[in-house]
N, C-alpha and C positions, 0 to 999 in steps of 0.2 A: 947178620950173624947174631942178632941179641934173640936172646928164648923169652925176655919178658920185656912189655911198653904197658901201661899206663893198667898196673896191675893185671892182665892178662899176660898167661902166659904160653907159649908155644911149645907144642912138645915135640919131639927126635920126630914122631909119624907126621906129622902140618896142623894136629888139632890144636884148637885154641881151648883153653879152661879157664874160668874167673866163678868167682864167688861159689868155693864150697863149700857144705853141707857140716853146720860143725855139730854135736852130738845135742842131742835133744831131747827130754822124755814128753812122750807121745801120750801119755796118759789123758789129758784134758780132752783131745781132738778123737782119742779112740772113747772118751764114755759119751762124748757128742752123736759119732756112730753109730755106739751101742743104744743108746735113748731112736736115735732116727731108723734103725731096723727094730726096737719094738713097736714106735708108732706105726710102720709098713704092716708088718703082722697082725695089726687090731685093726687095721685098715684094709683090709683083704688085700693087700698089696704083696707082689717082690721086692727084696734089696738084694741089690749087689753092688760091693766097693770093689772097683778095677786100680790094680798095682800099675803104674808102667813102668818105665823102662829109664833108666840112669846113665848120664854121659860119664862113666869110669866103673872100671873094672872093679869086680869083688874084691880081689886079694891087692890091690891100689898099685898095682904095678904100672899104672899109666903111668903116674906122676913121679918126675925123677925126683932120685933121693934128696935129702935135705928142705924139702917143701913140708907144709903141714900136711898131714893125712887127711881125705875127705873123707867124712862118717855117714855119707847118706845110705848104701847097702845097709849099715850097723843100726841106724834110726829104724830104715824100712822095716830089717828083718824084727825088730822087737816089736813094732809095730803090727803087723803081722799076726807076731806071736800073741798079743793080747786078744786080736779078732779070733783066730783060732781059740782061746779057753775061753771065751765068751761065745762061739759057736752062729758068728756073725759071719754072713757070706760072702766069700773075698775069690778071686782070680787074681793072682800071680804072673803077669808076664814075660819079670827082666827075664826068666829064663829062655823065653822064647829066643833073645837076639841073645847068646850065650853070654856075653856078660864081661867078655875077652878082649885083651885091646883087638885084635884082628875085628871081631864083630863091631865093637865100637866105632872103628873106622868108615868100614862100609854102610853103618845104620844109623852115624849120627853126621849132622852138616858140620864141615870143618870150622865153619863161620861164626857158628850160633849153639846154642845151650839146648834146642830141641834136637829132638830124633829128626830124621831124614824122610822123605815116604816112603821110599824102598823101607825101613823098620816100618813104620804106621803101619803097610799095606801088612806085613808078614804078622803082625798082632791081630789087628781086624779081626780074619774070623777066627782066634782065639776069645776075644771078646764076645762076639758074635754068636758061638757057641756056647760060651757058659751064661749068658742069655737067655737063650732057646730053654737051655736045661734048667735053670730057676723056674721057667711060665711051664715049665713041664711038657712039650714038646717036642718030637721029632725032628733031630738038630738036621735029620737029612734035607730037611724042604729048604734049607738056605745052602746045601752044600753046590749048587751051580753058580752060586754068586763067589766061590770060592776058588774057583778055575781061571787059573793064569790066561788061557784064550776067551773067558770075558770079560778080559779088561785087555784096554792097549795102555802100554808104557811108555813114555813120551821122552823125550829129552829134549832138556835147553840148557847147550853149554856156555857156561862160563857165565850163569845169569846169577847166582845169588850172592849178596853178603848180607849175614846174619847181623843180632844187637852185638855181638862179643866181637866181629871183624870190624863194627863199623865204631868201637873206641878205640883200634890201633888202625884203621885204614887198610887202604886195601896194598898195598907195597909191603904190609909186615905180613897182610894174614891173605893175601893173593883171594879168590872167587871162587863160589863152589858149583859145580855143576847141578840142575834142580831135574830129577826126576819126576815126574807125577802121574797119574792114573785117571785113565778115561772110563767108563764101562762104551763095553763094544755091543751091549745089547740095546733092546729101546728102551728108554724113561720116559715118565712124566709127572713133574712133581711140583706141588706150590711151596712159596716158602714165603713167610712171613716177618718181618722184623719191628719188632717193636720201638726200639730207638726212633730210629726214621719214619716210622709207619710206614714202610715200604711191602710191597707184597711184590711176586714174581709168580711164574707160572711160565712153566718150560721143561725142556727137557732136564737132563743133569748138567752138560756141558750152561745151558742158558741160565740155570737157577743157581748152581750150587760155585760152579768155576768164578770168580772172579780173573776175565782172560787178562784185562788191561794188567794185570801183575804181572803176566808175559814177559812184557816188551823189558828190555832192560832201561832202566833211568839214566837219565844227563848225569845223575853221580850216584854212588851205589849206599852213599849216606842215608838216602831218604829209598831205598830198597823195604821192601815189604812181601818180599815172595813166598815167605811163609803163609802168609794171610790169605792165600791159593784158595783155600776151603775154607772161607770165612774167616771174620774176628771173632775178638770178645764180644760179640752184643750183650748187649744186658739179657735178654729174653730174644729168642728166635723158634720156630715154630715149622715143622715141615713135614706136609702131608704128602702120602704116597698112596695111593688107591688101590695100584698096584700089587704093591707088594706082598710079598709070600707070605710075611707072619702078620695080622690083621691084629696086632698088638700096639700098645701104647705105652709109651718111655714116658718119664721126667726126667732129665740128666743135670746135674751139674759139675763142674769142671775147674781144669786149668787147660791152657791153650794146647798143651800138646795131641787133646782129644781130640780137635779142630779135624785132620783131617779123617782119623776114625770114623766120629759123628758123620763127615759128608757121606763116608761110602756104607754109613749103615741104613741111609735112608732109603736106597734101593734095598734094603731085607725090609723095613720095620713099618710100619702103618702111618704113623704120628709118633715125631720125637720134639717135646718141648726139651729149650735145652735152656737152664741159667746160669751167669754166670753173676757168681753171687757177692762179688767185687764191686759189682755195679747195678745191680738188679733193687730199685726200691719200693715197686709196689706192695709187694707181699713178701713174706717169707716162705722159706721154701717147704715148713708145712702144710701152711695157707694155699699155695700154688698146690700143693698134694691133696688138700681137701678140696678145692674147686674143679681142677681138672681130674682127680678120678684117674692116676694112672697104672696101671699096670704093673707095673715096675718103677722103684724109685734106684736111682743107678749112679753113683758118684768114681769120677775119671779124674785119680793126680798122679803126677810125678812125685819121684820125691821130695822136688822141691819144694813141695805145696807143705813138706812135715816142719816146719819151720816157725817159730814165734811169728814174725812179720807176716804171714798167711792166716792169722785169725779168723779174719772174714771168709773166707774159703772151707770152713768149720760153721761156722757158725749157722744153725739151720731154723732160729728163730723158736717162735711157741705158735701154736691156735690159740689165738687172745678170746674167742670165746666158743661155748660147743656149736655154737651157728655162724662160722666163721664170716661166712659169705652171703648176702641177703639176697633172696631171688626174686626179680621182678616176673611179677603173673600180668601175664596179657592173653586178648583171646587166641582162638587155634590159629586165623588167619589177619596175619596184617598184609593189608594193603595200603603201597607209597601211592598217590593219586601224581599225577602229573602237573607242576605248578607252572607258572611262565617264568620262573627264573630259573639257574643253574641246579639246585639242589630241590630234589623233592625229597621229602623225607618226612616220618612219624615219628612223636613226641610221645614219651611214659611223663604222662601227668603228675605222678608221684613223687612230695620231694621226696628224696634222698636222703641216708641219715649220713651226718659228718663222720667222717674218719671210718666208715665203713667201706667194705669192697663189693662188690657184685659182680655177679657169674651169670652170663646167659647164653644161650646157646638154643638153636634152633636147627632136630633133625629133616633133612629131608625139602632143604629151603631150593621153591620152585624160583628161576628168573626166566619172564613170559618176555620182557621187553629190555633196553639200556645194557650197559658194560657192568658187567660182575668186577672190574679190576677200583671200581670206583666205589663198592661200596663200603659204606664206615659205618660208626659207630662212637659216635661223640658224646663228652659230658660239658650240659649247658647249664650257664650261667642266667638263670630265669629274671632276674634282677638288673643285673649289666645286658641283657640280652646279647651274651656273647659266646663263642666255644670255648672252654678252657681246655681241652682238650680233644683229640679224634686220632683214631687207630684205625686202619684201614682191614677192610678182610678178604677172606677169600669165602665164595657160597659155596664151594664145588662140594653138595653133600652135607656138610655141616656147617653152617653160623656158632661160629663160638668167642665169645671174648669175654677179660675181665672186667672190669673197670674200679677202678681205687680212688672213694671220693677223700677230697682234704680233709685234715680233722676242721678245718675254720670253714670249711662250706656250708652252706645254707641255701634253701632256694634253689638246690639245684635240678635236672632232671636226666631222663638219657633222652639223644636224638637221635 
């Protein structure tokens, strides 16, 4: 019978609520934006800042009386307000799931602070479409990825608890059932993660689903079934060859984007995506002057308008007009075949310290050996050792960064 345990609190409907939104001015985070859409603009680039979607009603009628008022709508909409007379490109979504305890209910998990995918999915192509319309576009060539009979909706009952259920347990805040979203058509997409140096190659179900999140756990403590459609990775990368719009994202985020992003990579060509929490190679100019993308595209909740989300703002500088150094080699390299494990060619060149480099290779032929195996290391010419290697994928294009130390010396690519 208690509405509150361990500062959460339970409301008359079964939602859990902790830690709201208390009043903020957005000013700093909104001239961050406005500096990061005119760099887009001198960079022949799009921008677009995505709204999403807030766990409490506009008018705060969730919250029974006597509690503090959450101020995240009142943050958002000023927020807003300022992109609007600065004439910065923004999509609005909370309207999409109307904003109402009844929508809240059905669009946000009872367990946890994020939306649900039943919300994700009904935003998607609103996102999707004000996309299309920034790269100028014909939003019709994505509207079949928009049709309920191409995707199958899955259910697994009684599988989730979110972070908010898993500080009162599951006896105060019960389990939530996880819907989620297959597409019913074919895929075939690589995905790359920088963390791990892990690379994939599969369809959607094999690349993008993390299934072992499925099963439910021996305790719902250590649950992660949000992470369905990936984490936070620092940097992740996902080519589609397929797809309809033969365009290129930068995104970066807060997690609720998570399963957005997975089902945009069936429309969009190449979506790098960072999150900038944890991402230390480059900044997220630097990543904009080396990869060349299309569109620069930033996805928060509200929660992101907050002091403690600095980093989530923060978009860095280009420390110089040649941010990134490009190693020249000839037209064609050829790996020769050695007797040990790894055959592989050397750039002679050392490296300058504290610099980054961009390369990229269209149209890379593999005559012989596994494409899943090939990398792209920085070698320590002195220690003769890797300091690091990243794994890629050839299918079409060779492309990676590489960020040497500011204390390196000696070094080269392998």
């Amino acid at each position: 019978g208690r509405s509150v345990c361990n500062d959460v609190l339970r409301l008359p409907s079964g939602q859990l609520f902790a830690g709201g939104i208390r009043r903020f001015d957005p000013q700093g985070y909104f001239r961050n934006l406005q500096d990061l859409n005119e760099f887009a603009s001198l960079n022949n680039c799009k921008f677009l800042y995505v709204q999403f979607p807030h766990k409490m009603d506009r008018k705060g009628c969730f919250l029974p009386s006597g509690y503090k008022k959450d101020h995240g709508h009142e943050v958002v909409d000023r927020f807003l307000q300022l992109l609007t007379d600065a004439h910065v490109p923004f999509v609005d979504t909370r309207s999409t799931l109307d904003g109402d305890v009844q929508s809240i209910n059905r669009y946000f998990f009872k367990t946890d602070h994020h939306w649900n995918f039943d919300g994700a999915f009904k935003v998607f192509p609103v996102v999707v479409k004000a996309l299309i319309q920034q790269l100028g576009m014909d939003q019709r060539i994505a509207e079949p990825y928009f049709d309920s009979a191409a995707w199958k909706r899955i259910k697994a009952d009684r599988t989730f608890m979110g972070s908010t259920g898993r500080r009162v347990g599951s006896l105060f805040a019960d389990l939530d059932d996880l819907y989620y979203y297959l597409p019913a058509f074919g895929t075939e997409i690589d995905k790359a993660v920088s963390t791990s140096r892990r690379y994939v190659h599969g369809t959607f179900d094999e690349v993008i689903v993390e299934k072992a999140l499925l099963s439910r756990p021996e305790s719902p403590f250590v649950d992660r079934g949000y992470s369905l459609y990936g984490s936070d990775y620092d940097h992740v990368r996902y080519v589609n060859h397929a797809a309809p719009v033969s365009r290129r994202l930068l995104i970066t985020k807060d997690s609720y984007a998570l399963p957005v992003i997975a089902w945009m990579t069936t429309v969009f060509k190449m979506i790098d995506v960072i999150d900038l929490r944890h991402y230390k190679k480059m900044t997220l100019l630097e990543a904009a002057k080396a990869w060349h993308p299309d569109a620069i595209v930033i996805m928060h909740n509200p929660g992101a308008l907050k002091v403690s989300q600095s980093k989530l703002w923060t978009f860095g500088e280009v420390r110089s007009s040649d941010a990134c150094g490009r190693l020249h080699a000839p037209r064609d390299i050829r790996i020769v075949s050695r007797a040990h494990a790894f055959n592989y060619e050397t750039f002679e060149e050392d490296l300058r310290p504290g610099s980054t480099y961009y390369l990229s290779a269209a149209g890379v032929e593999l005559t012989s050996g596994a494409t899943e195996s090939v990398s792209v290391a920085l070698y320590d010419k002195t220690l003769k050792r890797v300091a690091s290697r990243q794994r890629l994928s050839c299918r079409g294009v060779l492309e990676c960064t590489v960020a040497v130390p500011d204390d390196a010396h000696g070094y080269s690519i392998l």
